[in-house]
N, C-alpha and C positions, 0 to 999 in steps of 0.2 A: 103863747107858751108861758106857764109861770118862771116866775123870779129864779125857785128854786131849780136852774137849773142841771141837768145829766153831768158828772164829773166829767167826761170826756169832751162832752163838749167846753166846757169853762177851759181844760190844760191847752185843749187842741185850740180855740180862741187866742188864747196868749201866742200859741207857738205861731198862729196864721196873723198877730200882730206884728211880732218879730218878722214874718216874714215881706210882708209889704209894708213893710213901715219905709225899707230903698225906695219903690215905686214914686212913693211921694217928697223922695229926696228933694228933688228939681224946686217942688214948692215948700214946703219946711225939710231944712238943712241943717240941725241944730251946732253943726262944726263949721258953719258959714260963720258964726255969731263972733268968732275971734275968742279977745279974753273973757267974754261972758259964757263962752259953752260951759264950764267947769262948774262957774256958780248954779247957773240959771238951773242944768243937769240936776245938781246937788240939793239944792230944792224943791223940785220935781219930783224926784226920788223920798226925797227927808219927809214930803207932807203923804204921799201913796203911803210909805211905808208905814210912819206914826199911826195913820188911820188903821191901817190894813190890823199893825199889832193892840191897839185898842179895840179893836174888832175881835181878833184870837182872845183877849182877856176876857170880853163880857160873853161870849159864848163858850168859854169852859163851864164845867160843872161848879156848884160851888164849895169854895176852898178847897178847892183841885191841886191848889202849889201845895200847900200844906201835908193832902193825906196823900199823895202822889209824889217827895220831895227827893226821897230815895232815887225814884226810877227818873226820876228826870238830874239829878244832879248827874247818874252815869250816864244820859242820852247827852248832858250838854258837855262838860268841862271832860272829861277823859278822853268821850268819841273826837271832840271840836282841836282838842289836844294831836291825836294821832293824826286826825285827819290832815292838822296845819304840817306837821312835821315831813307827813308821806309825801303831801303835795309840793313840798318845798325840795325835796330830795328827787323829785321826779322833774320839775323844771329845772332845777340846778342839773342836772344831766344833760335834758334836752336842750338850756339853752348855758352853756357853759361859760359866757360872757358875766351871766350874771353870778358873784356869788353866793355863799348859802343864805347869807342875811338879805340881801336883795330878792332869792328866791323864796323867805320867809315874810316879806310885806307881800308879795304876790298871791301868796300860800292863804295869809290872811283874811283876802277878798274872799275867795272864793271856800273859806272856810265853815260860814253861814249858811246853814237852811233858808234858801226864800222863803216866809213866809206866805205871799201872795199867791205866789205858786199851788205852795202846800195846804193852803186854804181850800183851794179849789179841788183838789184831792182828796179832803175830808170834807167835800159837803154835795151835798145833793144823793140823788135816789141810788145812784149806781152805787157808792162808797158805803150808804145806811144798809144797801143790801148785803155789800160783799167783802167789805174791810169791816174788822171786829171794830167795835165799840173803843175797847181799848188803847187798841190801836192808832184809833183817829185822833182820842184826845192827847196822848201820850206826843206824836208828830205832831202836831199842833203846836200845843205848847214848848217845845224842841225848837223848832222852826222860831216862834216869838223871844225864847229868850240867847238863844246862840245868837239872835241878830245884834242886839246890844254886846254880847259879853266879845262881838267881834272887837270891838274899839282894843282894848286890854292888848290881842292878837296884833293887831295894827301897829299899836302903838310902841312896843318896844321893836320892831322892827325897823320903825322910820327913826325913832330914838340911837338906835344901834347906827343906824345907817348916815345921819347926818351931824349926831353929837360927835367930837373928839375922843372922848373920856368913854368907856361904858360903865364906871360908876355913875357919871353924873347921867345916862343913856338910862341905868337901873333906878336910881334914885328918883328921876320926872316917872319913868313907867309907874311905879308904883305911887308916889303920890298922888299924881295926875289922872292917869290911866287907873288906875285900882279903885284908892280911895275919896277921890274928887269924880271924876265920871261914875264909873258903875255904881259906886255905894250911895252917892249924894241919888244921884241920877236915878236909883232905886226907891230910897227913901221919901226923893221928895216925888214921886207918883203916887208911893201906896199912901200915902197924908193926902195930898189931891182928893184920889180917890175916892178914900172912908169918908175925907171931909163932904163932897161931894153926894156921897152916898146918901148922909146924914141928911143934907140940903132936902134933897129929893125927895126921901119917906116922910120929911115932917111936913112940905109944901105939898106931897100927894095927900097925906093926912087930914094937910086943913083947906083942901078941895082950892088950892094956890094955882094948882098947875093938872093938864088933862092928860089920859096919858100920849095922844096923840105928839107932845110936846118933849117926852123922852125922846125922839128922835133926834130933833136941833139939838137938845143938852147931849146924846148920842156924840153928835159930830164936835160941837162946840168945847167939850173938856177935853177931844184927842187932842184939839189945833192950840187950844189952848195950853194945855203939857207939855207939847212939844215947843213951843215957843218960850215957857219959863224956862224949861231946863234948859233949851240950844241959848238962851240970853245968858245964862250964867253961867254956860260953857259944860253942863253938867250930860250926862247919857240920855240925849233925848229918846232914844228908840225905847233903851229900856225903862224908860220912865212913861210911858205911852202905855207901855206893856202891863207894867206895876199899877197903874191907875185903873186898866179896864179890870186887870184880876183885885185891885181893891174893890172897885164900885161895886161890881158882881160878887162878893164875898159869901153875903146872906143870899144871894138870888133874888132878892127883891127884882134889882133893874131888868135882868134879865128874864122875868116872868113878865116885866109891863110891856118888852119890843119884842118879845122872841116871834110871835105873831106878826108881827109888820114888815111890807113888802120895802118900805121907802128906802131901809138902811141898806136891804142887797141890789137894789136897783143901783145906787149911789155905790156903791163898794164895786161891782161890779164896771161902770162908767169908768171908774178912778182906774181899773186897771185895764181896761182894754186902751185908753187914752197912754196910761200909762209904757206897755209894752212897745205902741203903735210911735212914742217918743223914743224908745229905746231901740226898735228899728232903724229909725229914718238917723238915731246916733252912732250905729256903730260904724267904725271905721274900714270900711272893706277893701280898701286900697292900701292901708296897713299889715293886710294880712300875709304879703309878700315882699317882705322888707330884707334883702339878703343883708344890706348892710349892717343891721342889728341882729341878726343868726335868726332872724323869723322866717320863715317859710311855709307853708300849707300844708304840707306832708308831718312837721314839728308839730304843728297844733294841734292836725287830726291825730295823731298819736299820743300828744299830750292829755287830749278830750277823751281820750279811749280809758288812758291809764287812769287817770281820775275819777272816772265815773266805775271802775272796778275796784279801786284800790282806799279811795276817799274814806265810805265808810263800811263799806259791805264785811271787810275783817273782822274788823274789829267787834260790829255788832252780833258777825256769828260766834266771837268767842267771850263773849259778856253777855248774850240774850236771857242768859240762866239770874242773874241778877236784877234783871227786868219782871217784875208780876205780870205785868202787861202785855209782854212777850213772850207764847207758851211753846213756842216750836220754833225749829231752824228757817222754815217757809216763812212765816212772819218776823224772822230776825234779817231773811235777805229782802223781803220786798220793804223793810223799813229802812232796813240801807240805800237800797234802789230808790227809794223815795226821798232823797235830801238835796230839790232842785236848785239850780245857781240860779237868780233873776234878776230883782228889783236890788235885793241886798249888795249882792258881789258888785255892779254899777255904784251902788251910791260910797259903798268904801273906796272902792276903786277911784274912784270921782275925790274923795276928801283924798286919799294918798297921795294922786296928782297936785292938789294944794298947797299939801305941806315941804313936796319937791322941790330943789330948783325947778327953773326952765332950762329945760337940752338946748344946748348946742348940736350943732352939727361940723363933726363928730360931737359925740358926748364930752365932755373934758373930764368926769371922774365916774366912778358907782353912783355916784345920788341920778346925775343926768341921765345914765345909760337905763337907769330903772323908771325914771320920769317917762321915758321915752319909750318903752317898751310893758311898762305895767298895763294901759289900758288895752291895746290890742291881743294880748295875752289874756285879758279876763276878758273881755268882752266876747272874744271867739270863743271860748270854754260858755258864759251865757247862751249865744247861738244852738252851740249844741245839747247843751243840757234842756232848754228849752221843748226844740225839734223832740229829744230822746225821751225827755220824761212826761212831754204832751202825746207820744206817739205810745208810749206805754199804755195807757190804762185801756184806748181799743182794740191794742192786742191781744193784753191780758183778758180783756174782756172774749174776743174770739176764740184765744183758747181754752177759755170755761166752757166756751158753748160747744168747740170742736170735742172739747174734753166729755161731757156728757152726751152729746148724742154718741160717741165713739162707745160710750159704759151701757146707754139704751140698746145701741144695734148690739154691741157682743150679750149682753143680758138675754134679750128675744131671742138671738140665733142658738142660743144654749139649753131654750127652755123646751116642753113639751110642743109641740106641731111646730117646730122652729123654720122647716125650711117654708109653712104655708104663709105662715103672718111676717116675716123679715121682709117680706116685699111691698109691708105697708108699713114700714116705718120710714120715720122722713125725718 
């Protein structure tokens, strides 16, 4: 079978990672590990991700951010806005221990398009046939940069929640949070990047380097990006991001690997290992915790409201401000398509971090959110996973239920309709 493969099989893969990933609990446990699950998670997650989002940069078209900057500033900052707000108003409900601010760092996680997810949704044969163009790249890129601008989201909510003062709670968010993460954490990718760029056309030039050799440099400047920015505290994801849409600017890089199998073979690995970690981590014995107001019936309710309310509103009443988006039908399946995975874990994972440790009982708000953030996101992943891997073979069904239902009525309406309708199939 080629690399490139069927979208439904790459969602449905994930989702059948998630799903035996328990199976092989017994022998990798990642909640066995004590106080290293947290880090050990968080890196796991931090290098999938950086790859997966230098991966989304170097296969956009080129200078995509640039002539696309409109339709993507409404797809990230206004949609990623309502979404955090709706979702924090819908767990503050259902779990009313936690307050609004406690149910705003929650909101936060799960506020982000996976990427990794959403990758596998715009690529391969099924999505070139049947999802516009526009489409693909528009989610795409959505998915790559809401991952970063999650931090911002995060941040003033753990701010809020464990600072005294909300001046001083406002004041870190935005130096920190704003202009030290996102903006540094920007900058210093698309510098990477160009620089990088430059590296490669003059040593392709003077016959330095083959192109079989863009692959290592492929992988080597995501891990590398990610590792300057996270040493100096800056937004690694989106500086992962910034660098592949740097390097790919001209199209150059991306005309010398868009041909080679090594990189999706390797992208592909990363996330099936990936998912199959994030199984065997989730907490399933958490999922019934009456003593924190969690319960199975709360979640599955919670997962319902979320997955209709997150973004599907909001993008059927702004799809008009979208070029990319010419109809309400691709205003709701772009809604429908804004999976939780790789991302909502790895935040989820840093928010735990920056917590105290619960007691049992909790002793205030920071504990009682320490202690019920992960279970709360992690079952929202489970399901969006299962929901949005189980999507695209239905969807696919009922295009094809859909046109043989338009052949047979066509036939039985036409001239000698009742001889020939018995040989359509």
């Amino acid at each position: 079978m080629p690399p490139q493969l069927y979208v439904n099989e790459v969602v449905l893969g994930t989702g059948f990672g998630i799903i035996i990933g328990p199976f092989v609990a017994n022998i990798f446990a990642p909640r066995s590990w004590g106080s290293m699950t947290n880090a050990i998670t968080l890196e796991v997650m931090r290098i999938v991700l950086a790859i997966g989002l230098f991966a989304a940069g170097v296969e956009l078209p080129r200078a995509y951010m640039k002539s696309h900057a409109k339709s993507l500033f409404i797809m990230v900052v206004p949609t990623m806005a309502f979404g955090w707000i709706v979702v924090a108003a819908i767990v503050h409900v259902l779990f009313p221990k936690l307050n609004y601010i406690s149910s705003l760092c929650i909101a936060a996680c799960l506020t982000p398009t996976d990427p990794v997810t959403c990758a596998a949704i715009t690529r391969g044969k099924f999505a070139t046939k049947h999802v516009p163009e526009g489409i693909r790249h528009i989610l795409l890129a959505e998915a790559a940069a809401n991952d970063g601008l999650a931090y911002p989201f995060l941040a003033i909510s753990i701010y809020l929640t464990v600072e005294t003062s909300v001046r001083t709670a406002i004041g870190k968010w935005f130096l920190v949070g704003w202009l030290y993460q996102v903006i540094l954490g920007t900058v210093l990718g698309a510098v990477l990047g160009l620089l990088f760029s430059k590296l490669m056309k003059i040593s392709h030039s003077q016959s330095l380097i083959d192109r079989e050799s863009y692959i290592a440099q492929y992988l080597a400047l995501s891990i590398f990006t990610m590792g300057v920015a996270s040493t100096i505290g800056a937004d690694d994801l989106l500086a992962a991001f910034a660098a592949g849409c740097a390097i790919s600017w001209d199209g150059h890089f991306h005309s010398q690997t868009e041909d080679d199998i090594f990189s999706s073979v390797i992208d592909y690995i990363l996330n099936c290992g990936c998912f199959i970690y994030i199984g065997a981590w989730l907490p399933f014995a958490d999922y019934n915790s009456p003593e924190y107001g969690i319960t199975p019936w709360k979640l599955v309710l919670l997962m319902i409201a979320i997955l209709l309310l997150r973004r599907i509103p909001f993008l059927l009443v702004t799809y008009k401000f979208v070029p990319e988006i010419t109809s309400w039908k691709e205003a709701l399946f772009s809604g429908h398509f804004g999976p939780m995975g790789v991302s909502a874990v790895f935040v989820s994972v840093m928010a735990s971090k920056r917590l105290p440790t619960p007691d049992n009982p909790p002793a205030d708000q920071a504990q009682y959110l320490a202690a019920t953030i992960q279970p709360i996101v992690s079952f929202i992943v489970l399901g969006s996973i299962i929901v949005h891997g189980l999507s695209i073979p239905f969807f696919n069904i009922g295009r094809r239920v859909h046109s043989r239902t338009t052949s047979l009525t066509t036939t039985s309406t036409g001239p000698y309709s009742r001889r020939r309708s018995r040989y359509v199939r």
